[in-house]
C-alpha positions in Angstrom: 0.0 0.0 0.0 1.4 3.2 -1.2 2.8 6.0 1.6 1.4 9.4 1.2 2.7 12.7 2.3 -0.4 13.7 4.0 -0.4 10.1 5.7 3.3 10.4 6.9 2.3 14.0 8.6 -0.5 12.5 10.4 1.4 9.6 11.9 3.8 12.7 13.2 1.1 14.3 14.4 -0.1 11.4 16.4 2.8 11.6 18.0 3.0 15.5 18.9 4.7 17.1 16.0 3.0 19.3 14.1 4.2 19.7 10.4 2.9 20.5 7.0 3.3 17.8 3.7 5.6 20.2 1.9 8.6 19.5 4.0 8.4 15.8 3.9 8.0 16.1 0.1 11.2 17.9 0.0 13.0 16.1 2.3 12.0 12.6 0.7 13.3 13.6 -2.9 16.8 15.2 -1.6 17.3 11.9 0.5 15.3 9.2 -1.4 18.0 8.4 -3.3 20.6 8.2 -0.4 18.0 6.1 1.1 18.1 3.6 -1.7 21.8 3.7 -2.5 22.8 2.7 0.8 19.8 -0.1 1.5 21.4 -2.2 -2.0 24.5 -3.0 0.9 22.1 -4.8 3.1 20.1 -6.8 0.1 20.6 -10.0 -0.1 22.1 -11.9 -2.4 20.0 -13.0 -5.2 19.2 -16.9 -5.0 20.2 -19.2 -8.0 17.2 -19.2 -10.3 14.8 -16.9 -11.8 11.8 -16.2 -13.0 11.7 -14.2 -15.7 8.2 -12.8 -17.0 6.9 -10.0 -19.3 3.2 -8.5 -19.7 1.4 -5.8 -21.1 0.8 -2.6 -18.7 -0.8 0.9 -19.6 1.3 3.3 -18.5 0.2 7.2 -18.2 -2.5 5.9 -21.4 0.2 4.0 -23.3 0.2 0.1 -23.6 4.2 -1.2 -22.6 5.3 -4.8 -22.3 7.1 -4.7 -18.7 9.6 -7.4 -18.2 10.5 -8.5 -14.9 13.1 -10.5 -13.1 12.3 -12.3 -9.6 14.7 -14.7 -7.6 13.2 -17.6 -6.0 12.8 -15.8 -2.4 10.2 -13.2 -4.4 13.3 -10.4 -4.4 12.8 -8.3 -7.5 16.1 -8.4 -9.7 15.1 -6.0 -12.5 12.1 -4.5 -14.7 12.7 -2.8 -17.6 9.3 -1.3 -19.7 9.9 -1.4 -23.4 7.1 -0.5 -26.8 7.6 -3.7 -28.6 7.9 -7.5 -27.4 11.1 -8.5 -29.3 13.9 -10.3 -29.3 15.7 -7.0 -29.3 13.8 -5.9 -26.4 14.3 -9.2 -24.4 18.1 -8.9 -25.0 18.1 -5.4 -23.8 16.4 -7.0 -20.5 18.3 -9.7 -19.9 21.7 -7.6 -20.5 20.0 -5.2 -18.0 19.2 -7.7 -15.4 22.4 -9.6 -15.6 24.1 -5.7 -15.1 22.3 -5.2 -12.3 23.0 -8.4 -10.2 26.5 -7.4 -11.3 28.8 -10.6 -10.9 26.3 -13.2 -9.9 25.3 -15.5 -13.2 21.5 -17.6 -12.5 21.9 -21.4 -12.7 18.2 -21.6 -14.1 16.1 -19.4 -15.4 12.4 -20.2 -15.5 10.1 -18.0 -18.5 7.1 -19.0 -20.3 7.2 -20.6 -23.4 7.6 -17.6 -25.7 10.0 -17.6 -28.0 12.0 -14.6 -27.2 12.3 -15.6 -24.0 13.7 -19.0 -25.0 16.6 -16.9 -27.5 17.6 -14.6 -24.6 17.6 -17.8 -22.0 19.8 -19.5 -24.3 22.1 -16.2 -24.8 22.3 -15.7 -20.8 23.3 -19.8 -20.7 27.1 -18.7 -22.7 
């Protein structure tokens, strides 16, 4: 369940301190990234197979394929969201996700049966 501003002032002021949304606003998009950049230390490693899935999403009125990468604890990997479903697309992804769990390489990687999917699985297997 999403986090408002106007819910994080209330839980404050339930507990005495009195502040408007404006300030939390600004103080969660100078440190938001800090935030994040320091929590990726205390991830865990990501487990030795994934699941690797793509869909179609409308996005701010556009239709995207996301592509999405999940270990088999449930811990997101990667998403990327691309226009077309290709084999282009899926190479992009899997070059992305592989980036992004920098030197850890999948022993199995579980997709549906599409056909990009099974190129890209066989490209990540070298």
């Amino acid at each position: 369940m999403p986090c408002q501003y106007r819910d994080v002032r209330d839980l404050l002021e339930e507990r005495g301190i009195s502040i408007d949304a404006a300030p939390i606003y600004r103080c969660a998009r100078n440190f938001g990234p800090q935030i994040a950049k320091r929590s990726l230390k205390h991830r865990s490693w990501p487990g030795m197979s994934w699941h690797v899935d793509d869909t179609y999403v409308r996005v701010n009125g556009r239709w995207c394929y996301l592509w999405r990468a999940i270990d088999q604890q449930g811990q997101m990997i990667d998403f990327r969201l691309t226009a077309r479903r290709d084999a282009k697309a899926a190479r992009a992804f899997f070059c992305q996700a592989r980036n992004h769990a920098r030197f850890y390489q999948p022993s199995t990687i579980i997709t549906d049966k599409a056909r990009n999917n099974r190129i890209e699985r066989a490209i990540m297997q070298r």
